[in-house]
FIVEXVEX-276141 format. One record per residue (C-alpha): x, y, z; residue in three letters. Coordinates in Angstrom, 2 decimals, always signed. Last residue first. Layout:
<pts>
<<X Y Z> "ALA">
...
</pts>
This chain:
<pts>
<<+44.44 -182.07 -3.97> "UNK">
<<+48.38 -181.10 -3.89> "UNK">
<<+49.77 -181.82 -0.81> "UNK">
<<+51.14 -179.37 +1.90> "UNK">
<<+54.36 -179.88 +3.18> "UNK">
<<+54.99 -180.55 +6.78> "UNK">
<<+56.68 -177.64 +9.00> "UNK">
<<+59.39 -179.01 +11.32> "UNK">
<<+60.49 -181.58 +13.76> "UNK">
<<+58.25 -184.04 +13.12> "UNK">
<<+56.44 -184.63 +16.32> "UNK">
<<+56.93 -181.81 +16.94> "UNK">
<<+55.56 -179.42 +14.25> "UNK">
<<+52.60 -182.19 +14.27> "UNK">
<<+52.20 -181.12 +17.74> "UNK">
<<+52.51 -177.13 +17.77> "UNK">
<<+48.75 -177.11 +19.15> "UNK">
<<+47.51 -175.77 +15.72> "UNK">
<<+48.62 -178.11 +13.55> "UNK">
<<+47.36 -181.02 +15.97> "UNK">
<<+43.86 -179.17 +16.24> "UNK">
<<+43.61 -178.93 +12.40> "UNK">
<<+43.30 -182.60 +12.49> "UNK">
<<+40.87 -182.50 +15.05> "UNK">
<<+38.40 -180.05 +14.10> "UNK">
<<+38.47 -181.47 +10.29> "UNK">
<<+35.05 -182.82 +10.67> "UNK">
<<+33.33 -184.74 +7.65> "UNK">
<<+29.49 -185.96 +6.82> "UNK">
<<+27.72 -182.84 +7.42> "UNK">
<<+30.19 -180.61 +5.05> "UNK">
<<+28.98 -182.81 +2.56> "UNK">
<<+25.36 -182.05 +3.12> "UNK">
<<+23.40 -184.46 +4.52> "UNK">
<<+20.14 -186.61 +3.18> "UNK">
<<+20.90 -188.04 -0.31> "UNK">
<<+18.30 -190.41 -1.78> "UNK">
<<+20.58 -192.73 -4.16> "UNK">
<<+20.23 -192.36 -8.11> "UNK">
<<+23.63 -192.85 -9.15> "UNK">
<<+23.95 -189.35 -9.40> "UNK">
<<+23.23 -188.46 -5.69> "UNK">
<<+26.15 -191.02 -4.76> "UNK">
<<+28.50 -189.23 -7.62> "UNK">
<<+28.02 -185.67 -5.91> "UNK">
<<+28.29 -186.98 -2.82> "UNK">
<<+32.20 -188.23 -3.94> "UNK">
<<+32.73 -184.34 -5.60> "UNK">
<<+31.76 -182.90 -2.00> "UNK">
<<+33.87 -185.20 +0.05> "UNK">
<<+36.40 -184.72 -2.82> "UNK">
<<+36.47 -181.00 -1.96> "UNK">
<<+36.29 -181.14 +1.44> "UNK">
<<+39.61 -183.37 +1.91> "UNK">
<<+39.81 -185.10 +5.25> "UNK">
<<+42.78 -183.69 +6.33> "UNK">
<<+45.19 -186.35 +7.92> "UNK">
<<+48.00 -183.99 +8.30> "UNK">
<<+50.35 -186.56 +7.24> "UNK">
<<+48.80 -187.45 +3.91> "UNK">
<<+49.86 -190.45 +2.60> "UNK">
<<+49.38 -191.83 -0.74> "UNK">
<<+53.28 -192.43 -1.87> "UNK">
<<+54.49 -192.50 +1.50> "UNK">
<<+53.85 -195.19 +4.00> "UNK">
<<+50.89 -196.46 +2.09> "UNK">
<<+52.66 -197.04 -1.70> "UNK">
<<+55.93 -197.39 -0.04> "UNK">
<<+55.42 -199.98 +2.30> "UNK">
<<+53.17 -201.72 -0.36> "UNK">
<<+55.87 -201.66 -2.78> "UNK">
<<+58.68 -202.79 -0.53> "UNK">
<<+56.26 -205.98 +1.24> "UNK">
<<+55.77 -207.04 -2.31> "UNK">
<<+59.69 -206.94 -2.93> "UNK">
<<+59.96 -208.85 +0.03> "UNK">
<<+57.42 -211.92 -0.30> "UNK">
<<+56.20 -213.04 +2.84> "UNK">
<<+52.33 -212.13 +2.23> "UNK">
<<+49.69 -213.16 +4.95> "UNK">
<<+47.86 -210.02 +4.00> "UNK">
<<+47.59 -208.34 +7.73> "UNK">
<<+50.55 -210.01 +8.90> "UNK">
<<+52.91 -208.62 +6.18> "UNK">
<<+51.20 -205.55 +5.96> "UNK">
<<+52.47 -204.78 +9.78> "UNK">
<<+55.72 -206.68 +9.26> "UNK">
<<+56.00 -203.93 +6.44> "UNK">
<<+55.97 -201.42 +9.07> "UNK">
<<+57.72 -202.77 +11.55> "UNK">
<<+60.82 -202.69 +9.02> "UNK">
<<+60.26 -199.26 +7.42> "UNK">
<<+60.52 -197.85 +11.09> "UNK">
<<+60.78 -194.04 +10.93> "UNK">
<<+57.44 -193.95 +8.55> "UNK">
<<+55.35 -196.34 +10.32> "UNK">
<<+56.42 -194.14 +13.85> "UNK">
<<+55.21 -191.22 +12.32> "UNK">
<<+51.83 -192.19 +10.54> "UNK">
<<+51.14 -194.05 +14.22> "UNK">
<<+51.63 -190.60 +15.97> "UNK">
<<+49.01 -189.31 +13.77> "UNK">
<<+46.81 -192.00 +14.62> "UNK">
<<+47.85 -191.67 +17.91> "UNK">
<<+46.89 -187.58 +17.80> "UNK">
<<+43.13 -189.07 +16.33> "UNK">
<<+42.93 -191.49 +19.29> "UNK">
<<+43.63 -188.20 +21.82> "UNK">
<<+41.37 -185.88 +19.76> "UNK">
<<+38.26 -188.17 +19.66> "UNK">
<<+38.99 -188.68 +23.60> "UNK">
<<+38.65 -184.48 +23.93> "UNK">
<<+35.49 -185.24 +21.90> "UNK">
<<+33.72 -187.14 +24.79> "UNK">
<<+30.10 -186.47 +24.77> "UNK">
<<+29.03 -185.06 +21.40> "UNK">
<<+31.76 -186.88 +19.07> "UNK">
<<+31.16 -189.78 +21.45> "UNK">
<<+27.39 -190.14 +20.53> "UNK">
<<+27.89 -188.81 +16.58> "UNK">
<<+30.22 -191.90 +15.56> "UNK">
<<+33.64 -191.17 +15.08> "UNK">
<<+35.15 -192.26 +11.54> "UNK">
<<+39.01 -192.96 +10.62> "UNK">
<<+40.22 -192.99 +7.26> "UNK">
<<+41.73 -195.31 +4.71> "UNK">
<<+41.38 -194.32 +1.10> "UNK">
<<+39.77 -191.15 -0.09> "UNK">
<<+38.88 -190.70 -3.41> "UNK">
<<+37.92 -188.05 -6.90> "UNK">
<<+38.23 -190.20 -9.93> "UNK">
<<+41.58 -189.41 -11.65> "UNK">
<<+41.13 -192.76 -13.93> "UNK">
<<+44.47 -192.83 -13.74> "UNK">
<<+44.79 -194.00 -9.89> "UNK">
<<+42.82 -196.83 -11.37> "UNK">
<<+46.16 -199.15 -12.45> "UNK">
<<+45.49 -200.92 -15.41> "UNK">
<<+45.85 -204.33 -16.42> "UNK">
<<+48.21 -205.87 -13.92> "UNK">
<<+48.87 -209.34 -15.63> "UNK">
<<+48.87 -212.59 -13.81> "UNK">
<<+52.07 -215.19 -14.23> "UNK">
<<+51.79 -215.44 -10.43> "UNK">
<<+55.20 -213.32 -9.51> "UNK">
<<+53.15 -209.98 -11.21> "UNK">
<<+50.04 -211.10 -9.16> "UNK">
<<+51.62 -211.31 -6.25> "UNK">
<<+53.16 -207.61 -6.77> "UNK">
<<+49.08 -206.74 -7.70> "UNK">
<<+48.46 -208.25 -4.19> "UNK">
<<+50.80 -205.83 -2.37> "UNK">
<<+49.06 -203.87 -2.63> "UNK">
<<+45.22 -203.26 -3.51> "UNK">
<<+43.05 -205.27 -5.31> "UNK">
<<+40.70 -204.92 -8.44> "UNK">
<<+39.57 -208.23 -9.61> "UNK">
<<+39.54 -209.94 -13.00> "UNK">
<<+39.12 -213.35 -14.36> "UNK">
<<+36.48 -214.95 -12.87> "UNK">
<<+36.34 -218.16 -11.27> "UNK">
<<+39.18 -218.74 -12.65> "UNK">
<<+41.31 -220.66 -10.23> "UNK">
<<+43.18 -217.57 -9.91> "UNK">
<<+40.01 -215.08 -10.26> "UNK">
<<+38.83 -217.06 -7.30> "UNK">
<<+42.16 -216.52 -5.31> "UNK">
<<+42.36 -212.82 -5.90> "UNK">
<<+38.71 -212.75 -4.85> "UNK">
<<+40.09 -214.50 -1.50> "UNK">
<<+42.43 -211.98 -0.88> "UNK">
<<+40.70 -209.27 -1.60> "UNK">
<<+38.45 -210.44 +0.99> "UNK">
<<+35.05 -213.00 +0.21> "UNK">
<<+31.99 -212.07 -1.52> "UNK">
<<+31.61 -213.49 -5.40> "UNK">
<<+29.54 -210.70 -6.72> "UNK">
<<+29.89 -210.98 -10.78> "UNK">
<<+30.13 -207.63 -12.66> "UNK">
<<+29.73 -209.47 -16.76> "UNK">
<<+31.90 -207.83 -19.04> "UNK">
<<+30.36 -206.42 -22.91> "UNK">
<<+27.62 -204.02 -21.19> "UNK">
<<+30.16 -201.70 -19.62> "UNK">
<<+33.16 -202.18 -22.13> "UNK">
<<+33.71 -198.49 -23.00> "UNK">
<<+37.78 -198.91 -21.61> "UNK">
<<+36.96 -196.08 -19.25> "UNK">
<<+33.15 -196.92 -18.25> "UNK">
<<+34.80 -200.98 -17.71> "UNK">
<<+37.11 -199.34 -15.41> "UNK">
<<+34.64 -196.93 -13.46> "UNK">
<<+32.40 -200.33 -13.23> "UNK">
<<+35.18 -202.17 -11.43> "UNK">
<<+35.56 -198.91 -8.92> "UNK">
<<+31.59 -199.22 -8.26> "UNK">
<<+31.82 -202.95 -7.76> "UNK">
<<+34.90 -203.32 -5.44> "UNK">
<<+33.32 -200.11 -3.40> "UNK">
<<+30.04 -201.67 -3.13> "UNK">
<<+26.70 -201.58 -4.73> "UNK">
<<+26.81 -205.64 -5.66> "UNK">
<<+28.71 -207.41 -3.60> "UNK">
<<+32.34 -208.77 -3.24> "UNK">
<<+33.24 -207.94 -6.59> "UNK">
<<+34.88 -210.41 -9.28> "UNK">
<<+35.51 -209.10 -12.86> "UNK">
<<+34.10 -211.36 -15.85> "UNK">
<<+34.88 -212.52 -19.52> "UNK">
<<+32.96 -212.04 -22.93> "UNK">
<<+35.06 -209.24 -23.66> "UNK">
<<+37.67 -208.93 -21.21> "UNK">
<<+40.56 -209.16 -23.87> "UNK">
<<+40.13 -205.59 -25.36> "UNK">
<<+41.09 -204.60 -21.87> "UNK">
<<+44.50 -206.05 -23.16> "UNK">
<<+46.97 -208.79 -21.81> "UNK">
<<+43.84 -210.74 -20.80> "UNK">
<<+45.43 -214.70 -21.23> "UNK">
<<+47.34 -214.32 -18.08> "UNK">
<<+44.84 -213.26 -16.03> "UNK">
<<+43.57 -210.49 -14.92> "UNK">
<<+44.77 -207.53 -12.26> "UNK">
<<+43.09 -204.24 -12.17> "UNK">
<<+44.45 -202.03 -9.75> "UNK">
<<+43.71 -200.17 -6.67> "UNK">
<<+45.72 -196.91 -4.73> "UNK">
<<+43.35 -194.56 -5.25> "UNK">
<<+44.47 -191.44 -2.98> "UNK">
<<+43.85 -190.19 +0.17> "UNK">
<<+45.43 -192.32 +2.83> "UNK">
<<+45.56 -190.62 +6.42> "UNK">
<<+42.30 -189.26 +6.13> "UNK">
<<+40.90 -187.90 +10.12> "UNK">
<<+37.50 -187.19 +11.45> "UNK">
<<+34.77 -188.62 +9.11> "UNK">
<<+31.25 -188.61 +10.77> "UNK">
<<+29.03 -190.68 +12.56> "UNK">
<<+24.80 -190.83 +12.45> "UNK">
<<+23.74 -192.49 +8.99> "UNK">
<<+21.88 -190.30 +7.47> "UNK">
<<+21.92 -191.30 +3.54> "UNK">
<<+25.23 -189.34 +2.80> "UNK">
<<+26.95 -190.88 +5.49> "UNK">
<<+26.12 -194.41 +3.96> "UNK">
<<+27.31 -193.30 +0.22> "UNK">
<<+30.47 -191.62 +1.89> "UNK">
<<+31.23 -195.20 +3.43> "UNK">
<<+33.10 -197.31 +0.94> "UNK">
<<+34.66 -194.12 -0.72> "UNK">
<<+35.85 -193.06 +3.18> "UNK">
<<+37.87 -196.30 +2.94> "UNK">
<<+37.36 -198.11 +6.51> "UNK">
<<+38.63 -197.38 +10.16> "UNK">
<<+35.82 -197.27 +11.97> "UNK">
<<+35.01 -195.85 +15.70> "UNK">
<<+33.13 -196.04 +18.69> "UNK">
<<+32.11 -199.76 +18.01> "UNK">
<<+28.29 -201.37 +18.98> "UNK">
<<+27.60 -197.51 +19.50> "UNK">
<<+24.93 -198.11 +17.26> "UNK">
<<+26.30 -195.78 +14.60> "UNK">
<<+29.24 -197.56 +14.50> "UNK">
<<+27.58 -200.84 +14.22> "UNK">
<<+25.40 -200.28 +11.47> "UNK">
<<+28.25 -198.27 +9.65> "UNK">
<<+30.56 -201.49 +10.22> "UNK">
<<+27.40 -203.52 +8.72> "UNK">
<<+27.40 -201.20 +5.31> "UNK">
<<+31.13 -200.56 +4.83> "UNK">
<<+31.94 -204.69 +4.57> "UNK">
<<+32.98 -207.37 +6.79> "UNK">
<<+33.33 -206.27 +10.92> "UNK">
<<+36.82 -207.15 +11.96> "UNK">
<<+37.44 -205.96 +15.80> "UNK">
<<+40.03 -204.00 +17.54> "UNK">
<<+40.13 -203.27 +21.03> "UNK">
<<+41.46 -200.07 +21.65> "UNK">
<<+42.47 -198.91 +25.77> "UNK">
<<+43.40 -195.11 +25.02> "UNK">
<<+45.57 -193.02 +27.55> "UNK">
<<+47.25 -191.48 +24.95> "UNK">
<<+50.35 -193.85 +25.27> "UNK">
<<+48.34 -196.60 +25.26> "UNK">
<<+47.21 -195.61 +21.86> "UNK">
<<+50.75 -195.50 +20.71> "UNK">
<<+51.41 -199.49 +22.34> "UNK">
<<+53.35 -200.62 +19.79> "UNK">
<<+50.79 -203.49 +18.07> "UNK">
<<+47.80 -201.41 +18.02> "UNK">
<<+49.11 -198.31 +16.48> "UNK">
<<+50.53 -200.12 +14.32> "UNK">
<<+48.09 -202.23 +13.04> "UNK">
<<+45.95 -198.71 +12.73> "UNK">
<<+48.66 -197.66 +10.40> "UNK">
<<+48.48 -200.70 +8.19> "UNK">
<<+45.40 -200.36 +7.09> "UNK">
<<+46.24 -199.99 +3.63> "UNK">
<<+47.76 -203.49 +3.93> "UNK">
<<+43.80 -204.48 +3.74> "UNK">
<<+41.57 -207.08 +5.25> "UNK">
<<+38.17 -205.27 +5.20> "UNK">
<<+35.46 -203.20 +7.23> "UNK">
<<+38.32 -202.28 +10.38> "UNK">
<<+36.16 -201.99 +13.84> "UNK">
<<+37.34 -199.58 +16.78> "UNK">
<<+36.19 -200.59 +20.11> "UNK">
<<+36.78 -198.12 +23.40> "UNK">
<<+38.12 -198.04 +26.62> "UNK">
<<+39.30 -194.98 +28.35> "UNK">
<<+42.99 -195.40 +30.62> "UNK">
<<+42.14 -194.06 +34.20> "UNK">
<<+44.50 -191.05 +34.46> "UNK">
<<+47.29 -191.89 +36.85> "UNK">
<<+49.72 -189.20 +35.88> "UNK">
<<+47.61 -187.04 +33.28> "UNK">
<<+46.75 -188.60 +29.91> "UNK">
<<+48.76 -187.35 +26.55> "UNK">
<<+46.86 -184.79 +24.29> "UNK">
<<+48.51 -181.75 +24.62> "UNK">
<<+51.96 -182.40 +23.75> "UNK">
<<+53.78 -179.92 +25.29> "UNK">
<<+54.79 -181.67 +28.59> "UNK">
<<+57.42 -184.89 +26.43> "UNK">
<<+59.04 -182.17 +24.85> "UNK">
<<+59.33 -179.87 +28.02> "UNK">
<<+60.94 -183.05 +29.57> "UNK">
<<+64.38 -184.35 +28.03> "UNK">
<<+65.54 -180.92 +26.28> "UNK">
<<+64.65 -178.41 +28.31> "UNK">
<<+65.01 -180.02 +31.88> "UNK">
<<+68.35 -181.04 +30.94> "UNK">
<<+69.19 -177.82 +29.85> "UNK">
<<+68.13 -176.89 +33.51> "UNK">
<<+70.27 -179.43 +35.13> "UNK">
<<+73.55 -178.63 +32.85> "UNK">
<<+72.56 -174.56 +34.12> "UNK">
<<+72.35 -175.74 +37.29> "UNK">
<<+75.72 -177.77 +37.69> "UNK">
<<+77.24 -174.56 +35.90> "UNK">
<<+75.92 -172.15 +38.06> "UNK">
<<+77.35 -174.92 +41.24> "UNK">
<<+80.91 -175.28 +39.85> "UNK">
<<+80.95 -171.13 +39.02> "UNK">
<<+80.22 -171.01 +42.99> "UNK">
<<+83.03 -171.81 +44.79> "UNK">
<<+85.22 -170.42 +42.37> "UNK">
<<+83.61 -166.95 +42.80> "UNK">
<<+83.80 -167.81 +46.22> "UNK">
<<+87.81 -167.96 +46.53> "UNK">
<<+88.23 -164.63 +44.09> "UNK">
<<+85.89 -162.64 +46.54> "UNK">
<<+88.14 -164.02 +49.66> "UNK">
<<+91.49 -163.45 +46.90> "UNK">
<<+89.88 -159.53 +46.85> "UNK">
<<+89.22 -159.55 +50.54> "UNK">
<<+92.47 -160.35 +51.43> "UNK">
<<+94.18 -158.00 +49.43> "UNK">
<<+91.79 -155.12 +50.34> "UNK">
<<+92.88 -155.96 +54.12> "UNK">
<<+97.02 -156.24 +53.51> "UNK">
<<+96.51 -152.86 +51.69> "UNK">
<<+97.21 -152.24 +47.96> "UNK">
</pts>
């Protein structure tokens, strides 16, 4: 080998170390750029740099542990995140949080669907866009004399009003155990909470609550008397409406508060402990092993993490309305839109969020 083809061989042996340093500096910076920020880019539904955060009012209809995913949303900043400014307000009942919604008063609700199906049935202008919850997750709870539904002869169940959905689930019960005309439906108003509290001083002596009141019950001395999930009544539990004005005028923000909702399902999940401080503040309840069974019953046991709002017991729920002798104006298919939901399936993002395909529920 020549003195010249020497040289240039260690010259083409000197840059090829020279540059292997710098290839491999890139190719760290580009798996960098893989990892850490195409991620954070392919969700969809996040605001632009310097995007003007929207402000809007969503409403709750009751006190309830099942709401527990909006509180978190809320309280860590997701809808933030989407560019969303939420104030939250309390409105009591389905029938004055409809009012509102469909006045614009609030953009959206966050309310069991069974509570407002009968309202969107009649007209009223909003629609179901996302079920998180969609199963019953109420119980009977008595006291400690009732150890039987035999026992409520004679006795009475505390509602909040007549019509609603405390009354029509404590009629479904009293239809199952045949006892219709032999217990007396008194409305007494008030939360859960504070029906729990009447049927405690015996006011009346049954209510149908939600967790984690039936694990208070349990530590009371009360008895659970029958838990309504049997009764295999066609429900949906907490679930998010739109009303029609920003449904027509602003549905890309629908999607964004929907995504956080989604988001919200997530971080509940990941986080058992925020979670149940979540319920915890909503129900003023301390104790831990009701704080476990309510975590579990709306983190997991009842959740659907698609948020479909499911057509068929839309359609069965009507169904009941019309029965019970209430004009019916929409069709079910009127009263729900799945757009959004199926949007986050379809974009990749619930893939990402949690890193892989989600089951499908039974329904």
């Amino acid at each position: 080998m020549t003195s010249c083809s020497l040289r240039r061989k260690q010259g083409r042996l000197a840059l090829m170390q020279g540059v292997l340093p710098v290839i491999k500096s890139l190719l760290i910076a580009l798996l960098f750029v893989l990892v850490f920020i195409v991620p954070a880019d392919a969700n969809p539904y996040l605001p632009k740099p310097g995007e003007k955060p929207v402000k809007l009012r969503i409403a709750t209809c009751a006190v309830s542990g099942g709401f527990a995913h909006l509180y978190i949303a809320l309280d860590y900043g997701i809808f933030e995140k989407y560019g969303i400014k939420m104030e939250h307000i309390f409105i009591r009942g389905s029938s004055a949080s409809l009012v509102a919604l469909a006045a614009d008063e609030i953009q959206f609700l966050y309310c069991a669907a069974e509570a407002t199906i009968p309202g969107l049935a009649t007209g009223v202008d909003a629609k179901l866009v996302a079920a998180p919850l969609v199963k019953l997750p109420y119980v009977l709870v008595t006291r400690k004399e009732i150890k039987r539904p035999g026992d409520l002869k004679g006795k009475s169940l505390g509602v909040t009003r007549p019509g609603d959905l405390s009354a029509r689930l404590s009629h479904a019960v009293l239809k199952k155990f045949n006892m219709a005309d032999e217990v007396t439906i008194r409305p007494i108003g008030g939360s859960q909470s504070e029906r729990y509290q009447a049927m405690a001083t015996n006011v009346v002596q049954g209510v149908v609550v939600t967790p984690p009141l039936d694990t208070r019950a349990k530590n009371d001395g009360f008895n659970v008397l029958y838990r309504l999930v049997d009764l295999d009544l066609p429900f949906i539990y907490s679930s998010l409406h739109a009303n029609s004005r920003i449904l027509r005028d602003k549905p890309e923000v629908v999607q964004r508060v929907v995504a956080a909702f989604a988001e919200a399902i997530f971080f509940m999940e990941k986080n058992p402990g925020k979670g149940k401080i979540a319920i915890s503040q909503a129900m003023r309840v301390k104790d831990e092993e009701a704080l476990r069974v309510s975590y579990n019953v709306y983190a997991k046991e009842i959740i659907d993490r698609r948020m479909i709002v499911p057509a068929a017991a839309i359609a069965d729920s009507v169904e009941l309305v019309r029965a019970s002798g209430t004009h019916i104006r929409k069709r079910p298919e009127e009263i729900y839109d799945n757009t959004f939901v199926n949007n986050l399936e379809k974009s990749g993002f619930l893939k990402d969020l949690w890193g892989g395909e989600l089951p499908r529920i039974s329904r």
